[in-house]
Structures are given as C-alpha cells and as structure tokens.
BAVEX-84029 format. One record per residue (C-alpha): residue number from 1; residue in one letter; x, y, z. Coordinates in nm, 3 decimals, decimal comma, always signed. Layout:
REM residues N
seq | type | xx | yy | zz
NUM | A | X | Y | Z
...
This chain:
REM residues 453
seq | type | xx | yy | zz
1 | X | -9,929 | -10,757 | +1,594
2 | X | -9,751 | -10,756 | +1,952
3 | X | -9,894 | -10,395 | +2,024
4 | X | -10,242 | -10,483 | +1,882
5 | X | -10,309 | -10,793 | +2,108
6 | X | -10,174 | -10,603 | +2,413
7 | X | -10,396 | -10,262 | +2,327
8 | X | -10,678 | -10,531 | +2,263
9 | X | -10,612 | -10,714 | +2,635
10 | X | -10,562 | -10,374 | +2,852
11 | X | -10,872 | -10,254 | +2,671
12 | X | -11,093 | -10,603 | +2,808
13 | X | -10,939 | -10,570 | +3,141
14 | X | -10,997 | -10,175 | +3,189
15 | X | -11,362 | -10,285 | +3,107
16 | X | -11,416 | -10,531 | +3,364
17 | X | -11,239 | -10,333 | +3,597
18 | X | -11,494 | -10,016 | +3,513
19 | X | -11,779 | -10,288 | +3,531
20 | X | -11,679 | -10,424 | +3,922
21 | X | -11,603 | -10,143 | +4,083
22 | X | -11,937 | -9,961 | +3,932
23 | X | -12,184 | -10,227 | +4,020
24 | X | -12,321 | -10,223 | +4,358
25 | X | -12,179 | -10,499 | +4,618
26 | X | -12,541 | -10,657 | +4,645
27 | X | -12,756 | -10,822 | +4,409
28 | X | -12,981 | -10,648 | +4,246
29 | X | -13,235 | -10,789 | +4,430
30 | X | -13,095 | -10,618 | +4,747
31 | X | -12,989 | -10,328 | +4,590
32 | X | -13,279 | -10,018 | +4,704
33 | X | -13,299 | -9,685 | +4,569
34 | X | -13,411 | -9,445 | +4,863
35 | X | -13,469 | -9,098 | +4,841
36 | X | -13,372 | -8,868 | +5,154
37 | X | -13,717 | -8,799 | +5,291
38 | X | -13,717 | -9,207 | +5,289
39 | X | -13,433 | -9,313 | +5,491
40 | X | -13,547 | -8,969 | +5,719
41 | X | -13,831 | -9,124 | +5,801
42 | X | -13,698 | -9,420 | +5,834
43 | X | -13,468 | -9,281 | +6,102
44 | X | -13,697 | -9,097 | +6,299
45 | X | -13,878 | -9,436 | +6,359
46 | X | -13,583 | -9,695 | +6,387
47 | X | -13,292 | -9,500 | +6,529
48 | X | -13,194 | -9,644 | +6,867
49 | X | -13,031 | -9,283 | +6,960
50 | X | -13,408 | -9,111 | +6,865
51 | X | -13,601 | -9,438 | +7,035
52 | X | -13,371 | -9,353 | +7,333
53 | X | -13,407 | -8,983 | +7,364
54 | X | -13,785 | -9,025 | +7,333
55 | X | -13,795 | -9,309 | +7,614
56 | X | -13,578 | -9,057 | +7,824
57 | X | -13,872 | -8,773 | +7,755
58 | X | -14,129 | -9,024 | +7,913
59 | X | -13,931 | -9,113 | +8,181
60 | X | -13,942 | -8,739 | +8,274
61 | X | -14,309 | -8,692 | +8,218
62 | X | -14,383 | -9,000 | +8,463
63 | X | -14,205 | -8,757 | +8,720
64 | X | -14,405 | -8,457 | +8,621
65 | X | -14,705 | -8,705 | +8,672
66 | X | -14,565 | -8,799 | +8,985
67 | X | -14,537 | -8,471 | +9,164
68 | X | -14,919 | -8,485 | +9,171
69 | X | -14,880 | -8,693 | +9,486
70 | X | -14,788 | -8,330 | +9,716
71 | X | -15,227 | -8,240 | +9,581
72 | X | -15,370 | -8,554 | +9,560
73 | X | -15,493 | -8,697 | +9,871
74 | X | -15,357 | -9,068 | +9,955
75 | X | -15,563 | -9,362 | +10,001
76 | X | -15,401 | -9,667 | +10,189
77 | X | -15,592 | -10,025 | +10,222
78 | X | -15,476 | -10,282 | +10,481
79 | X | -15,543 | -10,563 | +10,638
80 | X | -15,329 | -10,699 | +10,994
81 | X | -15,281 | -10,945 | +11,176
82 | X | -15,168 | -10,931 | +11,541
83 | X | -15,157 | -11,202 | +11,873
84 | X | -15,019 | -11,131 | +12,180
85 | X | -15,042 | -11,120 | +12,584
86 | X | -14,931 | -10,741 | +12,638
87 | X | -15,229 | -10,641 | +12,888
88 | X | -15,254 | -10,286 | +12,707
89 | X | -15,310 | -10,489 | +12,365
90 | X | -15,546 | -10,721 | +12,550
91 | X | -15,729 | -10,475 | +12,702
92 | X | -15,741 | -10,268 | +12,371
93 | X | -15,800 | -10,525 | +12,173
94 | X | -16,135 | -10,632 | +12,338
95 | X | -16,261 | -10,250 | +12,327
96 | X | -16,209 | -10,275 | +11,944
97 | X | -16,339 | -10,605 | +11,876
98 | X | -16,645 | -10,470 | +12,090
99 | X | -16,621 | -10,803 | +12,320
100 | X | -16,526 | -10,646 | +12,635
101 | X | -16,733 | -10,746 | +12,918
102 | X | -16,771 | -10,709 | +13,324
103 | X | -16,555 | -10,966 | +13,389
104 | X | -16,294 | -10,797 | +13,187
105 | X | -16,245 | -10,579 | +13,504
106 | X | -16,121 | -10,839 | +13,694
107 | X | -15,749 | -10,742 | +13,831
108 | X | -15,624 | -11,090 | +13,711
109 | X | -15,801 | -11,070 | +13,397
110 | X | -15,650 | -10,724 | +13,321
111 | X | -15,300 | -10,831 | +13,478
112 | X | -15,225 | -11,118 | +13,291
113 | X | -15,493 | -11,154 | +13,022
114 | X | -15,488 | -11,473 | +12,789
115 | X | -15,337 | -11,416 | +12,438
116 | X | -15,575 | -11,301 | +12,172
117 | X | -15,598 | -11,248 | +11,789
118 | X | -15,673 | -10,936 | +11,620
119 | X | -15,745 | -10,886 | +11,225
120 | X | -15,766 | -10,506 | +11,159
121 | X | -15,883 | -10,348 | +10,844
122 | X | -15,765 | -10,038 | +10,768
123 | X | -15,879 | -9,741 | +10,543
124 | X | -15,640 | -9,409 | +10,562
125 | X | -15,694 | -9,123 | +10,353
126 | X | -15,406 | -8,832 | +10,432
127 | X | -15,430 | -8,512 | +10,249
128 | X | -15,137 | -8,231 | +10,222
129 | X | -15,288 | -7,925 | +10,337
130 | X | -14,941 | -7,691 | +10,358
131 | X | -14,582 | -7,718 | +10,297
132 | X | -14,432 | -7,413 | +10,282
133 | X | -14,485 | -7,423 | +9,847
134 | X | -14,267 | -7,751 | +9,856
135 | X | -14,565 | -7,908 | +9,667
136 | X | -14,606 | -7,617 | +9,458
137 | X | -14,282 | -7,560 | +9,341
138 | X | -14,147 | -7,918 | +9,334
139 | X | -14,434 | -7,971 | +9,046
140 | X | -14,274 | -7,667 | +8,896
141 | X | -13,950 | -7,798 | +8,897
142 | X | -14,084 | -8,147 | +8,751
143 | X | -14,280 | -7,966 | +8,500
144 | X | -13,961 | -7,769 | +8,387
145 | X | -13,734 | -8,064 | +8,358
146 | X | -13,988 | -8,254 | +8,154
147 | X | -13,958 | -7,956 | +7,885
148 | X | -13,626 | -8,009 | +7,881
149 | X | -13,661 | -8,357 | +7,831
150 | X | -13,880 | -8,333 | +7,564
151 | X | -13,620 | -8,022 | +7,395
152 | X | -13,341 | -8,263 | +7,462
153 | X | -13,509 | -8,552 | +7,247
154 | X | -13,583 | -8,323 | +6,985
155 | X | -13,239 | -8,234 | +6,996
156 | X | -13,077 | -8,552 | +6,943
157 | X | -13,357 | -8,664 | +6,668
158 | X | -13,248 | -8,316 | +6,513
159 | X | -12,874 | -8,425 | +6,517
160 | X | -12,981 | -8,804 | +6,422
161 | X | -13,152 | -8,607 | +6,074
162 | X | -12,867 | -8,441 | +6,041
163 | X | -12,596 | -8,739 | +6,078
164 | X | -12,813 | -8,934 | +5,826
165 | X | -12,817 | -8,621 | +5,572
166 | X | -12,423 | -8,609 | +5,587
167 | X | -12,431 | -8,966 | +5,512
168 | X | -12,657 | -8,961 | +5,282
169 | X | -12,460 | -8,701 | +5,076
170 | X | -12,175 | -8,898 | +5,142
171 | X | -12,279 | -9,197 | +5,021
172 | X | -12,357 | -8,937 | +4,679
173 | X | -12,052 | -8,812 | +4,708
174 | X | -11,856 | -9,148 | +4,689
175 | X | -12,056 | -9,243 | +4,376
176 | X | -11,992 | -8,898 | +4,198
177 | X | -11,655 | -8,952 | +4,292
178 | X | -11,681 | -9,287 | +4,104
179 | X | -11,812 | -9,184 | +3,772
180 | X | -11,525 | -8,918 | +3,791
181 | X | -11,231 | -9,202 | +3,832
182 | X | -11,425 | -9,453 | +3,571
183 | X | -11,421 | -9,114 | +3,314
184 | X | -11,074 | -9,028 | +3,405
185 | X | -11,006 | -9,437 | +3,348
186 | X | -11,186 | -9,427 | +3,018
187 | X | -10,932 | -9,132 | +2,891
188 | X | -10,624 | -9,278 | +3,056
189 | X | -10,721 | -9,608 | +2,842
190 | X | -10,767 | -9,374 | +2,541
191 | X | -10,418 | -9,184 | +2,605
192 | X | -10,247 | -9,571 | +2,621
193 | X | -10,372 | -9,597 | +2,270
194 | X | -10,313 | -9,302 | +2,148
195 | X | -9,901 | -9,301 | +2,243
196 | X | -9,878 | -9,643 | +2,080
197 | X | -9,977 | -9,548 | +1,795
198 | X | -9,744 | -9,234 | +1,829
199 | X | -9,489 | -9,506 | +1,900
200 | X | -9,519 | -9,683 | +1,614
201 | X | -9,563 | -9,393 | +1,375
202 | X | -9,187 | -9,318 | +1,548
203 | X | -9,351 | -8,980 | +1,655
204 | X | -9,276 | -9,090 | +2,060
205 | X | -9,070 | -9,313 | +2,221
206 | X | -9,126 | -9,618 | +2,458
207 | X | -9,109 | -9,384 | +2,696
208 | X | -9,452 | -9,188 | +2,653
209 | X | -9,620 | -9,538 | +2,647
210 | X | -9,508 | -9,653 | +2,950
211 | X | -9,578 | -9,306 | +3,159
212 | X | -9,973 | -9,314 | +3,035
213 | X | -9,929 | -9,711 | +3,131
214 | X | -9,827 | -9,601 | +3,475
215 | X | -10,100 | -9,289 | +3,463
216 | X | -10,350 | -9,581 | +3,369
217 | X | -10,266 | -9,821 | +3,660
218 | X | -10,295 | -9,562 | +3,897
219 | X | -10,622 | -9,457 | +3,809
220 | X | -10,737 | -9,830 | +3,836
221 | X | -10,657 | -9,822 | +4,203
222 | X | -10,825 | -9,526 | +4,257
223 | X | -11,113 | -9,694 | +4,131
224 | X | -11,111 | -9,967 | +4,303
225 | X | -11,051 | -9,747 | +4,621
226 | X | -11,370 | -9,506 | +4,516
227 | X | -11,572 | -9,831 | +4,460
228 | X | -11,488 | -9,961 | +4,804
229 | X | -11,568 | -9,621 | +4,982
230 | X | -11,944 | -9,622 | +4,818
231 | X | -11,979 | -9,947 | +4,982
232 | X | -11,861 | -9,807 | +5,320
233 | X | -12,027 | -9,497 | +5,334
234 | X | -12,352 | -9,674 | +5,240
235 | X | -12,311 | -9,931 | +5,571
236 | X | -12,250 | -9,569 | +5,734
237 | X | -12,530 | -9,433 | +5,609
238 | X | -12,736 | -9,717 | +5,770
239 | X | -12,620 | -9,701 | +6,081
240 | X | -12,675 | -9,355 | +6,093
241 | X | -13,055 | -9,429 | +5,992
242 | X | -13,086 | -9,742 | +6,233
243 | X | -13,116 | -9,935 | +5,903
244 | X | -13,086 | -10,291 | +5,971
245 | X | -13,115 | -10,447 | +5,659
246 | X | -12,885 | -10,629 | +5,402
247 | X | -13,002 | -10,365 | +5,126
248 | X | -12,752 | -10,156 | +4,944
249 | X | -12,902 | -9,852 | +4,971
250 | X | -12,886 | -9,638 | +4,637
251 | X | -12,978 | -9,254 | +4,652
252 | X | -13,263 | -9,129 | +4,462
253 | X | -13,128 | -8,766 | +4,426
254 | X | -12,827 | -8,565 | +4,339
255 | X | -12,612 | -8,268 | +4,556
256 | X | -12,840 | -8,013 | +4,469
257 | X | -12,658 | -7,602 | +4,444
258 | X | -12,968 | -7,420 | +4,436
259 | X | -12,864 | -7,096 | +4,579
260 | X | -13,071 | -6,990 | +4,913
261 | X | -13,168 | -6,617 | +5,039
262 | X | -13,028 | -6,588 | +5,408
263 | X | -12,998 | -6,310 | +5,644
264 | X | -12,804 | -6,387 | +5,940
265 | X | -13,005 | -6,174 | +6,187
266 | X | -13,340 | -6,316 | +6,072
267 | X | -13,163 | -6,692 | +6,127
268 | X | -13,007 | -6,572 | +6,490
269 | X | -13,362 | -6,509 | +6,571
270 | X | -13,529 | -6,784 | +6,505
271 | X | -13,268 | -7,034 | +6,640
272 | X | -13,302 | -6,833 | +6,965
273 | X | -13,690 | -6,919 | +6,942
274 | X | -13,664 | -7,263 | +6,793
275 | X | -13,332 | -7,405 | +6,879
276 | X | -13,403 | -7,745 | +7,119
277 | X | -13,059 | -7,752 | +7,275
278 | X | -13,102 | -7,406 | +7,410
279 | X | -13,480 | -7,494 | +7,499
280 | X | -13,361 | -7,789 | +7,711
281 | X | -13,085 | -7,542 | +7,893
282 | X | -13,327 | -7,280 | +7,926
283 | X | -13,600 | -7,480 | +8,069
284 | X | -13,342 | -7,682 | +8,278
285 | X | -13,248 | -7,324 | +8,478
286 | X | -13,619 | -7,294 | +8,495
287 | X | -13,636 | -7,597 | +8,696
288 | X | -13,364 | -7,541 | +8,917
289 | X | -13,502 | -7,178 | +9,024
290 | X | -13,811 | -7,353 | +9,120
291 | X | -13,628 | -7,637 | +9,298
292 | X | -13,412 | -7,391 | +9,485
293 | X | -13,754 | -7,225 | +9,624
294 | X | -13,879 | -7,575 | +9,692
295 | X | -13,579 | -7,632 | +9,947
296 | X | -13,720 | -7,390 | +10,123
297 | X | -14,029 | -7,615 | +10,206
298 | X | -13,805 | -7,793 | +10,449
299 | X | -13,782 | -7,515 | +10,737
300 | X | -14,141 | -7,436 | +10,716
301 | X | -14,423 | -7,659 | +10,943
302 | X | -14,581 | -7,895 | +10,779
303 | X | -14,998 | -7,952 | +10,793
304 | X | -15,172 | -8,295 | +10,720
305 | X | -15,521 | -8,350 | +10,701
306 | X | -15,621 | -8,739 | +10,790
307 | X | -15,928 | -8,980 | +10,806
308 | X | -15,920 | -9,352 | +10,922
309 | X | -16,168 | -9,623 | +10,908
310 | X | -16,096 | -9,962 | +11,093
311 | X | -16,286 | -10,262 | +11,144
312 | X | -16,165 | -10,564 | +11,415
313 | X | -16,257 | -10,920 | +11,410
314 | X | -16,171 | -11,239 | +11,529
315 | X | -16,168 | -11,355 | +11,194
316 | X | -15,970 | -11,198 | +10,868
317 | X | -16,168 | -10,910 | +10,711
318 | X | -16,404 | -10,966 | +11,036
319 | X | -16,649 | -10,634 | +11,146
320 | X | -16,653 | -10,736 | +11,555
321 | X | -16,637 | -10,396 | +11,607
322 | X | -16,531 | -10,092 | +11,444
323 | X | -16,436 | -9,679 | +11,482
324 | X | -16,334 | -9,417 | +11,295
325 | X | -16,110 | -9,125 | +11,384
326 | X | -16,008 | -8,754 | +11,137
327 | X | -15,780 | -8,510 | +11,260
328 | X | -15,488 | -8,297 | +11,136
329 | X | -15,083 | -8,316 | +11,189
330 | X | -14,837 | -8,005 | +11,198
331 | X | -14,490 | -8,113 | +11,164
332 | X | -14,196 | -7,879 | +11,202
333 | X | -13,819 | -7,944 | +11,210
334 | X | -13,670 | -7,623 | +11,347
335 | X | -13,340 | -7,798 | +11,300
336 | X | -13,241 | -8,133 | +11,134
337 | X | -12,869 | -8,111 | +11,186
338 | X | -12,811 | -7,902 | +10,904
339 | X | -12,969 | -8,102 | +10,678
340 | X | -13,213 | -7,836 | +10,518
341 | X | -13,014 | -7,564 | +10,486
342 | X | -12,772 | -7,724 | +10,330
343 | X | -12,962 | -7,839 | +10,067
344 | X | -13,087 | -7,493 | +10,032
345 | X | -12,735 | -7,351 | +9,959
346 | X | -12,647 | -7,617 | +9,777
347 | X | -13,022 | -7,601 | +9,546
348 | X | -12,893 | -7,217 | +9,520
349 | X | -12,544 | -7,305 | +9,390
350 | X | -12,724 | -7,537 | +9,109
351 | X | -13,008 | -7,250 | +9,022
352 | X | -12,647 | -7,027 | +8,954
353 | X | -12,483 | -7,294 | +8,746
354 | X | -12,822 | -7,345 | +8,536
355 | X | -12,862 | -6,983 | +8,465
356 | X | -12,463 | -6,955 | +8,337
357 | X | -12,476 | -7,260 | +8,177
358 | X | -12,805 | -7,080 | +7,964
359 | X | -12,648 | -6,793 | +7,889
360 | X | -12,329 | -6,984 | +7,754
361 | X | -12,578 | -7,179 | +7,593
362 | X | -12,738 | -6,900 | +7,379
363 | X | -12,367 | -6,745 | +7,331
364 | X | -12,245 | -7,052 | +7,163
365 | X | -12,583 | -7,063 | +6,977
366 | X | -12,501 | -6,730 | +6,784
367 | X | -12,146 | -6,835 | +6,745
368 | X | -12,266 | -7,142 | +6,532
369 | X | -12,529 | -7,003 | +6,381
370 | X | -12,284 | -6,730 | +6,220
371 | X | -12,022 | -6,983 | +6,183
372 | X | -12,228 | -7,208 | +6,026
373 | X | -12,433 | -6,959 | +5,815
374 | X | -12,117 | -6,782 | +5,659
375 | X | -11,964 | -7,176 | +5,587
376 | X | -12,263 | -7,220 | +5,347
377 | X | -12,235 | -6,866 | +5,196
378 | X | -11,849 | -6,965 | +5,116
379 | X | -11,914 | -7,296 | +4,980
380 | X | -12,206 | -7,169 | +4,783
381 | X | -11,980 | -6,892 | +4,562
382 | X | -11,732 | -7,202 | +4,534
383 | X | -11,992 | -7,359 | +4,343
384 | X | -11,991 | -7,100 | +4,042
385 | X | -11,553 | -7,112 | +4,126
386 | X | -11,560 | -7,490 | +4,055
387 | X | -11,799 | -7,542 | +3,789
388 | X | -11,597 | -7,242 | +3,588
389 | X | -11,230 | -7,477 | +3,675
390 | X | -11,406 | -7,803 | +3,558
391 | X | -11,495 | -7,632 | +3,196
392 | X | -11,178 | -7,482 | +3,178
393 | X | -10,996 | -7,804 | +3,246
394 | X | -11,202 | -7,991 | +2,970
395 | X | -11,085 | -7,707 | +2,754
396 | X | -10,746 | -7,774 | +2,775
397 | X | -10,747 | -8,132 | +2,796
398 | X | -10,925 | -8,157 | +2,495
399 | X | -10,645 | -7,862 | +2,316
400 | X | -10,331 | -8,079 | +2,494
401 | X | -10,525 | -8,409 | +2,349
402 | X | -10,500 | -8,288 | +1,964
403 | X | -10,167 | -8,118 | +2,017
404 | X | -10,045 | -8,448 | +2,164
405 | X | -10,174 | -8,625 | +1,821
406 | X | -9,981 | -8,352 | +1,655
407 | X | -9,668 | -8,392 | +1,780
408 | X | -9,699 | -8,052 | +1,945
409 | X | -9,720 | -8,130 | +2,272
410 | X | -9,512 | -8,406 | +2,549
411 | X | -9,713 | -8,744 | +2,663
412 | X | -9,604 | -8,533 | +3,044
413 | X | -9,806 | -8,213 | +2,932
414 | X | -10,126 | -8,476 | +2,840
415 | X | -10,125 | -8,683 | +3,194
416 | X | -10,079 | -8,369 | +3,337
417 | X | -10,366 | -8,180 | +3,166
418 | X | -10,564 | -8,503 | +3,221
419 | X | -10,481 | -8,516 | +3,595
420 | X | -10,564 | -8,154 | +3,693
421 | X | -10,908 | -8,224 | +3,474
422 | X | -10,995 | -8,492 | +3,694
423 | X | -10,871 | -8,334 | +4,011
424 | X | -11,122 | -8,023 | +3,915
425 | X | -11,393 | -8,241 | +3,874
426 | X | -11,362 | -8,439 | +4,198
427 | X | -11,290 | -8,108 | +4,364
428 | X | -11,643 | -7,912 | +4,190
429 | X | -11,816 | -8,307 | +4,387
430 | X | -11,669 | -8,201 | +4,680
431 | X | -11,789 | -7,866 | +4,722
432 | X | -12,074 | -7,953 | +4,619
433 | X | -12,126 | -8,212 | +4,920
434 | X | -11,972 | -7,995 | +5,136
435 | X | -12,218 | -7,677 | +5,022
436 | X | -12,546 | -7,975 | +5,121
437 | X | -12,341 | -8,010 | +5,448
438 | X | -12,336 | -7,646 | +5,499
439 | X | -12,744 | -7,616 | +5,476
440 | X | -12,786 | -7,905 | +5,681
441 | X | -12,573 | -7,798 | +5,945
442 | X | -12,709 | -7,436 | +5,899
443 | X | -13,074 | -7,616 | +5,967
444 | X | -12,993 | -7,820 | +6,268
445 | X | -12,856 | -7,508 | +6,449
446 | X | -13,133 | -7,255 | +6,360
447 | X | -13,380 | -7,536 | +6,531
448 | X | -13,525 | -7,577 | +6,132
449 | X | -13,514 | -7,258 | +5,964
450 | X | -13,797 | -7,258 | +5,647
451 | X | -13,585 | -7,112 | +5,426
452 | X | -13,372 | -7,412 | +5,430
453 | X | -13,595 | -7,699 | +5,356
C-alpha cells in the first residue's frame, strides 16, 4: 500500500512539474506565435542599432548635399545699421544716401561733420569660379563617404537580421531542448515504476529504486533549468528584434536541415560584389584618394566671381540712394606656415591607410566566407551522423528496457542507456541549430547569397 501511494504521489508531482515548466511564462493572452520573416520585419523597422545606422547614412548624404556649396553661387541678404562722426564715413555716407550737397565742401563741414545714420541694404551674390579641383574633388570625396555610409547601414541591418535569426533559433532550440527533458522525465518516471515493482517481485533491491529516484530528480532540474532558458532566450530574442512588448514570443517554424548546393568560388564571388562591409571600406579609400587630391586645392589661387546691390536711407530698408558694383577676386596663399602642405601629407598618409585597410578588408572577406561556408558543410553531414545516433539510442533503450523487466539487465545499464538516449537527442537539436546558424552566418558574409534564402 506504502509503495502504491508513493508511485501514485511522484506520478502527480512529475505531472505538474512537466505542466510548469512547458507552459509559457505569459498568459495566453500575451503569448504570440511569430514566424521568422515576422519578427525580421519587425526588426528592420524597430531596431534602434538599424534606426541608428540609417540616421548615420542621412547624416552623410546632408554632407554630400552640402558640398554643392563649392558650384552653387551664394546669395547673402542684409540689412545695417551704422552712426558715427568719422569724416570719411560722413563724407561717404552722404555720397550713398545721394544727399551730398555744395555746402558739403565746406572745410569745417568735411573736418568735423555732424554724426549721421546710415541703413544699408545689401544683396551679394559670390560665385566660385576656380579652386584648383578643391570643389571638384571635395564633392567626390563627400559623394564616396556617403556610399559608405549607406554600405555601412546595410551592414549593421545585415548583422541586426542575423543576431535576430540566431535568436530566433535559439529561442527553438531551448524549446526542442524542452520536449527532450519532459520525454526523458516521462521515462525516468516510468523506470521509478518499473524497479518498484522489480522490488517487490524481490527481482531488485532498494537499491535500483533509489538510483532511478535520483536519475528522476535530476532530470526534474534539468527541466526546470530548460524551461527557464526558453524564457530567457525569448527576452533575447526581443531585444535582438527591438521588440518592446510584454508578448512571449512563440516561433512559428522548426530548425529546418534541408541540404543546400554551394560552391565556394561562386559564394567568394558574389560576397566580393555584394558584401556591404567591404563596400563601405572600398568606397571609404575612394573618398580619401579624392580628398588627398582635394588638399591640393589649397596651394593653388583661388578665383571669385561677385555682384552687389545696396540701397542707403535715412530710414530702415530706405532707397536715398543706391549703386551697384561686380567684379572678380584671385586669392593665393603661396605659404600659410605650413599649413597646406601638411595637410597634404597628412590627406596622403590617410589615402595609404584606406587602400590597406581595403585590401585587408577583402582578405578577411574570403577568410570568412571559406570559414564560414565549410562550418555549414560540417554541420550539415552531422545532421545524417545525429539523426542515425538518436535511432540507435532508442534502439537500445527500448532492448535495455525489456531486458531490465527480465531480470537480464542492471537498473545502472537502464539509466545509462536512458541517459546517452537523451544526450543523443539533445545533441541531433543542437546540430541542428547550429547547422541554421551556419547558413545564416554563411548569408550575412556573402552580402545575401540566393542560394541561401
């Protein structure tokens, strides 16, 4: 009776543990199943590290935008005002204001003249003529870096897509792991049974009992550790996606092992022509080739074309009198203390960097590309490898199981069959998730290969 009640009790306590630790943490109200695609999406419009990148892309463009201003002709409005006694003002003054009379000549008039007001209104239009291709090549330059701007945000929403895939296949990866340890729970529970009532047919001793007792509170910590890491990789999986919400996040799909056709060359290729990262360092040397040739604008004269337009009054805004005047500037520093040519060696020094740091750029490219290609060629023939070791371990639990009830084989040879059957299992989930990795990985280095959608 004493064995029946406590078989009866560990069997309503493995069941509510099997219950908690499957459920979901939120309601089911909260709880939301999302396929990949989904929280993809979502990503690419939430994420503050995409929202960033993309901010940082405009900020660049403005700067293309703004090297315009070494065409474009500028166009200045003003309006001053000035008082004073200084007889060259004075006399100037009267001249514009068109008030300037015979008695103006006077020597004490011109000597010490009375104060006066003047209200100008100015219109200036200047117009960059030449500067030595400082214009020219300074839009260049702007233009380049804006490319890599742009490659640089597609770079980090590329590695945002591909931080939310590994957590998404996490989070898939914690609940496989899950129904493994509640399976592996259901048999230890079975096994408990089963060497009591070897036990009491006086076919074991106390001993076997207590050993699948201790193989059976194990597993129920493992469970409740598998249970809690679905809840954290979910919360990681939202941060990853910029997902704000109190929604427990379920995935839609399953670690998919469909085998793909690659050919390394064919993927070296097409990272080289597709791959942002080495877009932004490419177009980055770009830029500073063309801002080393800019520098060069600073030894070379300078020509200005300019038109003004000025009314004088009394009165704010006032037309007493008014002139115009056009003419050109040439400006030349033959020597600024150094000034240009050292920012010509040291614009030459930065063109050098940008071009090594390209070419390590495409280097490390292939590296990962190979790396990363021959990672998902291993972990795909570990598929077949695993899935083979998880039938063969059912297999021999299920022989050690009957000759167990036999009397054939030791409670030890059962939790042991049992364990590396579970072990196999979890092991065939995680090659799985890390084959999914493999792809996505594979994908963000080859810039989006279409064989690996």
């Amino acid at each position: 009776m004493f064995r029946f009640f406590y078989t009866l009790k560990t069997l309503v306590v493995l069941a509510a543990l099997i219950t908690i630790a499957a459920a979901p943490p939120a309601s089911a109200a909260d709880t939301l199943e999302v396929s990949l695609d989904q929280v993809l999406d979502h990503a690419r419009g939430k994420s503050p590290r995409v929202l960033a990148a993309r901010s940082g892309a405009r900020a660049a463009e403005g700067m293309e935008l703004a090297s315009l201003a070494g065409f474009l002709p500028h166009l200045k409005l003003s309006e001053q005002f000035s008082r004073g006694n200084d007889p060259v003002y004075a006399f100037g003054t009267r001249l514009r204001q068109s008030r300037f009379t015979q008695a103006d000549f006077s020597l004490p008039a011109l000597n010490q003249p009375s104060a006066m007001s003047n209200w100008a209104t100015r219109i200036v239009l200047e117009q960059p003529i030449f500067n030595g291709g400082k214009s020219l090549y300074g839009r260049k330059t702007a233009s380049s870096y804006a490319e890599a701007a742009r490659s640089g945000s597609r770079a980090v929403t590329d590695h945002t897509m591909f931080g939310v895939k590994q957590a998404y296949y996490s989070v898939i990866l914690a609940r496989e792991n899950l129904k493994v340890i509640d399976a592996a729970l259901k048999a230890a529970g079975s096994h408990v049974n089963q060497a009591q009532r070897m036990v009491a047919a006086g076919m074991a001793t106390k001993a076997d009992e207590l050993k699948s007792s201790v193989r059976l509170a194990e597993l129920e910590q493992q469970q409740i550790q598998a249970g809690n890491m679905v809840a954290v990789a979910v919360e990681n999986l939202k941060l990853a996606a910029g997902w704000r919400s109190d929604d427990f996040l379920l995935p839609a799909e399953d670690l998919q092992d469909r085998q793909r056709e690659l050919e390394l060359r064919s993927l070296t290729e097409f990272a080289r022509a597709n791959q942002p990262s080495l877009a932004a360092a490419r177009s980055a040397a770009r830029a500073a080739r063309y801002d080393a040739r800019a520098a060069w604008g600073e030894v070379i004269p300078h020509l200005n074309g300019f038109a003004q337009y000025e009314r004088d009054g009394v009165d704010a805004f006032g037309n007493d009198g008014n002139n115009w005047m056009v003419g050109v500037s040439l400006d030349w520093y033959p020597f600024d203390g150094f000034g240009s040519i050292g920012k010509i060696k040291s614009k030459r020094a930065t063109r050098e960097k940008a071009a090594y740091e390209a070419a390590l750029a495409e280097h490390q490219l292939e590296v990962q590309v190979k790396q990363a290609y021959l990672n998902a060629d291993a972990a795909g023939r570990m598929i077949s490898v695993a899935r083979s070791s998880v039938e063969q371990a059912r297999e021999s639990l299920r022989i050690v199981e009957n000759q167990y009830t036999g009397g054939l084989a030791t409670i030890t040879g059962l939790l042991d069959t049992e364990l590396a059957a579970t072990s196999s299992e979890l092991s065939l989930t995680r090659t799985l998730y890390e084959y999914n990795v493999a792809l996505a990985r594979l994908a963000l280095v080859t810039g989006g290969h279409p064989a690996l959608d």
